[in-house]
N, C-alpha and C positions, 0 to 999 in steps of 0.2 A: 665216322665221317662228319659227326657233325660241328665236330671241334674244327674240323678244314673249314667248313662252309663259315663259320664264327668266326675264323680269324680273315675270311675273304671279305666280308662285311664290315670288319674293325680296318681293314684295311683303307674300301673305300668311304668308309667314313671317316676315318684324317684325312684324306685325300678333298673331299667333299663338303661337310658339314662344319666347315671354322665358322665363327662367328656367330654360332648359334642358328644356322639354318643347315635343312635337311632333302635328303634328295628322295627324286621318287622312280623307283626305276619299274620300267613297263613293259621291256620288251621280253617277249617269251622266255629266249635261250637266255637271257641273263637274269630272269628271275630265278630260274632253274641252276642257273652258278652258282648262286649267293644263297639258295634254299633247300640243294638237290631235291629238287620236285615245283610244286603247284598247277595248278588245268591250266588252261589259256584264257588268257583273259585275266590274270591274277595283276596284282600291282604289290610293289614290297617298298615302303617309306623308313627309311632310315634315317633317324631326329638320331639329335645329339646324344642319347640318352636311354634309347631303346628302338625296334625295331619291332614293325606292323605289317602284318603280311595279308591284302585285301583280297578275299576269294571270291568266286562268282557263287550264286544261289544254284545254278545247276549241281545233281551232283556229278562226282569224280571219282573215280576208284585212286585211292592213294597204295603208294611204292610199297611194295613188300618190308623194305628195310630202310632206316637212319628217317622217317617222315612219317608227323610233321617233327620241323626243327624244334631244338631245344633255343630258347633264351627269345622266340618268335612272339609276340602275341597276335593270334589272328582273330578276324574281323571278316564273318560274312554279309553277305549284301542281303538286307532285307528284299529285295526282288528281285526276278530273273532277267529283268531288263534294264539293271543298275549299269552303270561304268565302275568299276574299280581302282582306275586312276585316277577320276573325276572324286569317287570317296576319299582314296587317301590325301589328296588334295584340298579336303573340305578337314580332313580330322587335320592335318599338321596346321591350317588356318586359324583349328579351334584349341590345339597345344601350344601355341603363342611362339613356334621359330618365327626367325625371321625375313627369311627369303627360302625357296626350295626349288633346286636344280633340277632341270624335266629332260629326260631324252628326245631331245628336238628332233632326230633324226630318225624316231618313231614315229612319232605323233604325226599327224594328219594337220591341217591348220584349223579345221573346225574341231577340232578336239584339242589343240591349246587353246583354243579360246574360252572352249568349256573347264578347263582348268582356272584361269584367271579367274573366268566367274564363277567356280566355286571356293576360290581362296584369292578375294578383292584387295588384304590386304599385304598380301605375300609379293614379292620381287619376285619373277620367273624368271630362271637364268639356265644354261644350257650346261648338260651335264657332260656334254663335249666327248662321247662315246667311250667314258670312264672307265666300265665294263669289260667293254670289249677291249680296253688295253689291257685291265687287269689279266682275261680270257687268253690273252696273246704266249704268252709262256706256260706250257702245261706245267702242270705236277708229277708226280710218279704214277697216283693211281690212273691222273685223267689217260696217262700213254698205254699204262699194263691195261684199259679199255680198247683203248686203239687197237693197240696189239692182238687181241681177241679179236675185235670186229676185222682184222686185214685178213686174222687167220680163217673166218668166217669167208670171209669173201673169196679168199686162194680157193677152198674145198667146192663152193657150190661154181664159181667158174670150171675149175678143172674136170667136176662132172658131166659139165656141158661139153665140154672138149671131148668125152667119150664116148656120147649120144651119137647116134644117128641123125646128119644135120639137114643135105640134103631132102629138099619138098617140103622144109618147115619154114614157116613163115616167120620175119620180122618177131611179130607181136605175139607168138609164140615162145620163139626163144623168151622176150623178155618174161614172158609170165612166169616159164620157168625158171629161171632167175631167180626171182623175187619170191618163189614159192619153198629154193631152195636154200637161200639164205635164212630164211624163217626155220627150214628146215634142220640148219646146223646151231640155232641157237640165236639168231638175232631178233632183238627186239622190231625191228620193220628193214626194208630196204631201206637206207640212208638215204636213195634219192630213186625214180623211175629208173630202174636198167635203159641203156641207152643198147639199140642192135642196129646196125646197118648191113646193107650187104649189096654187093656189085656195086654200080654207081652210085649208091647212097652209104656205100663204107666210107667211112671218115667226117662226112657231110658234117659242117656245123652246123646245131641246134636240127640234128632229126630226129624226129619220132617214130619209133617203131611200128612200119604200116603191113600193110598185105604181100611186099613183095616173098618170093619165096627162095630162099638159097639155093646157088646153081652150081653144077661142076665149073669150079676154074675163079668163082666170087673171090674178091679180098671180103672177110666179114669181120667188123668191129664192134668189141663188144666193152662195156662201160658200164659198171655196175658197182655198187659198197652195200656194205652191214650198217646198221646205225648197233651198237651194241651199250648198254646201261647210257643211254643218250648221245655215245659220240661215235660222227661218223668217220669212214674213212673210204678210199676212190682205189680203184684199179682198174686199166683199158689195154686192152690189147688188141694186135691186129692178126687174121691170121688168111692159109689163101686153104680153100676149101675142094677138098677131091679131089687133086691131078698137082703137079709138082708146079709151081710158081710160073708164070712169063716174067721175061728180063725185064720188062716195064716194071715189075710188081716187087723182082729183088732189089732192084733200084733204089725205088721208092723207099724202101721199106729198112735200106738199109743206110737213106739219108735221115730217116726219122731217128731210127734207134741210135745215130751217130750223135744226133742232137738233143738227144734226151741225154744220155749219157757225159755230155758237156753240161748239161745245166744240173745234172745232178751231182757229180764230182765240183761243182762251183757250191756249192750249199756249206759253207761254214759259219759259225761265228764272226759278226762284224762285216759280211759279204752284206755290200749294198743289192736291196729286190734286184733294181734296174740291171743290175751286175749276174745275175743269176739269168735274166731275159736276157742280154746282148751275147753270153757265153752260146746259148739255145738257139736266138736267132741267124750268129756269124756262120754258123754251119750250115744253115738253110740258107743266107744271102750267098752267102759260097756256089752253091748249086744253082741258083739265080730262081729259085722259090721265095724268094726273102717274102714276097704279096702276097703267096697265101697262108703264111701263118698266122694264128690267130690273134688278138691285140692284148694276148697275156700267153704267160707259156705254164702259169700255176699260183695256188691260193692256197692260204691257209686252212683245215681243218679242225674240226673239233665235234662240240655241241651245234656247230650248225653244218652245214656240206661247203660251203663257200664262207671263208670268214678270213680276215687277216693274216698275215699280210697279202697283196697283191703282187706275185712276180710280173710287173710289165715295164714298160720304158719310160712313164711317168711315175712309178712308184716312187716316194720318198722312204727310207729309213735303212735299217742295216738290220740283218737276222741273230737273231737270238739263240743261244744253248736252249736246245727242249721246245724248238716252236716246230712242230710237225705242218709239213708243207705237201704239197703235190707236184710235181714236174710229168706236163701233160702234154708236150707238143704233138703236133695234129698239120700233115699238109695234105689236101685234099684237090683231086683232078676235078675239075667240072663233069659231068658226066659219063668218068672212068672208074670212081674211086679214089680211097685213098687210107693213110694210115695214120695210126692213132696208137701213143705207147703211153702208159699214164700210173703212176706206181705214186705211194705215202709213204714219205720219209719223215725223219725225225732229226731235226739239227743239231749235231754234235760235234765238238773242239780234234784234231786230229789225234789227241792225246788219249781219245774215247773212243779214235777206232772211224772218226769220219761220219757223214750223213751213213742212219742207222734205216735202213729198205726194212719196211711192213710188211708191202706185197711180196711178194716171190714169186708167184707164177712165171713160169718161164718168158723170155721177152725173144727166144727162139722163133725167128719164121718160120712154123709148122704150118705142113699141108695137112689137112684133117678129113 
């Protein structure tokens, strides 16, 4: 691996570093692209010439395997309450580049400032989320990760589906979740399990509280693996003890109608906006079009929300190999509502079509 990481760095450094200045990259998940590994808080300076990877003075337990890099030299901070941007900031000032690119769209504005004044005589220029376009098209190994963490995620869902659900709470389920994904081998939950249930199924942005699952609930559940660092999303909806009310098949079979639009829209060259409007037409159909949410899916990886954005301001067109989400979500105020959310993988038709992670069934099952 670490030949991958060394040619992701050579990369962005043509990309980056002409003219004899060097870029400083800061932000977590892309230190971690370009290094596989470092704590948080690390900063990694890539000069024309060689590559500086600034670590924080706490320690860190490092990766079992491929860390630290070869061709790196690292630099710890003489104290625990250094900046490590702020340093490698001061060392490229003191190796004579001559301007150095910063991810502005990290940084805080009192923390560029702290960069200029510790490299006075350096041009700060923006490294214009360099990274994260690099990030945008996986590899093979980054997806055979994926593919582990979805299958992570399929098992400890489908266990839940066997449990005993009724009388348990929200915040219950989620914990077991997150207890069981560890269990099948994931390095953490990729993000909080998300539970709803009766009138907070489907709810955007709920937190799993005290309510306790009832015969007859829609219950929504929303959870991923983060597995060797990348994560991956799976949600379903489902109706709980007794056979569905028509309100509920309805519902439920407007969602799954429009998930399945936006996920046969996923190829190569498909404009984002174009993947949203195929997801949205089927719910404006219905005259839902208001409550769906102001994206229908995002890209995945190293972080749980990353590039691209499926919405109706999105600019750009999808790439072979950029693993996406297609999540649409219409929720009743105070009834409930449904939630179908599956990680795919963009591929040409000649490859067989966008390549589905999850698999749990997306069957309305009474449970």
């Amino acid at each position: 691996m670490s030949e991958v990481h060394a040619a992701r760095r050579a990369r962005l450094r043509e990309r980056c570093t002409a003219g004899g200045c060097a870029a400083l990259v800061s932000r977590a998940a892309n230190v971690r692209y370009l290094t596989d590994g470092a704590p948080p808080g690390a900063a990694l300076l890539l000069a024309p010439d060689h590559d500086v990877l600034v670590l924080p003075r706490e320690p860190w337990a490092e990766p079992e395997r491929g860390w630290p890099p070869e061709g790196v030299e690292q630099v710890v901070l003489p104290s625990a309450d250094g900046d490590c941007a702020v340093a490698a900031a001061e060392l490229a000032d003191r190796i004579g580049v001559q301007g150095l690119a910063v991810e502005e769209h990290h940084l805080t504005v009192a923390r560029h400032r702290e960069l200029a004044r510790a490299a006075p005589r350096l041009r700060l220029t923006d490294l214009d989320r360099a990274v994260e376009q690099l990030r945008l098209v996986k590899e093979d190994d980054e997806i055979a990760a994926l593919r582990v963490a979805a299958e992570i995620t399929d098992h400890a869902l489908g266990e839940l589906l066997e449990s005993i659900l009724v009388g348990r709470t929200e915040r219950h389920l989620a914990l077991e979740l997150e207890r069981r994904l560890v269990d099948h081998g994931a390095d953490s939950a990729a993000f909080p399990p998300h539970v709803g249930t009766g009138p907070n199924a489907g709810a955007p942005n709920h937190h799993p509280g005290d309510r306790r699952v009832e015969e007859g609930d829609f219950l929504t559940v929303c959870l991923g693996a983060c597995y060797r660092g990348y994560r991956c999303e799976v949600g379903r909806t489902f109706v709980v003890g007794s056979e569905p009310a028509s309100w509920q098949i309805e519902l439920y079979e407007l969602v799954f109608a429009a998930q399945r639009a936006g996920r046969e829209a996923l190829a190569p060259g498909a404009a984002y906006r174009d993947v949203d409007r195929a997801v949205r037409q089927v719910v404006d159909r219905a005259g839902h079009g208001d409550l769906l949410g102001s994206s229908v899916g995002h890209g995945v990886g190293l972080e749980i929300h990353e590039d691209p954005r499926l919405s109706p301001a999105a600019v750009g067109k999808l790439d072979a190999c950029v693993p996406v989400t297609v999540e649409p979500g219409v929720y009743l105020p105070g009834r409930g509502g449904v939630r179908i959310d599956d990680t795919l993988v963009v591929r040409p038709v000649t490859d067989g079509g966008p390549e589905l992670l999850t698999i749990t069934t997306k069957e309305l099952l009474a449970l």
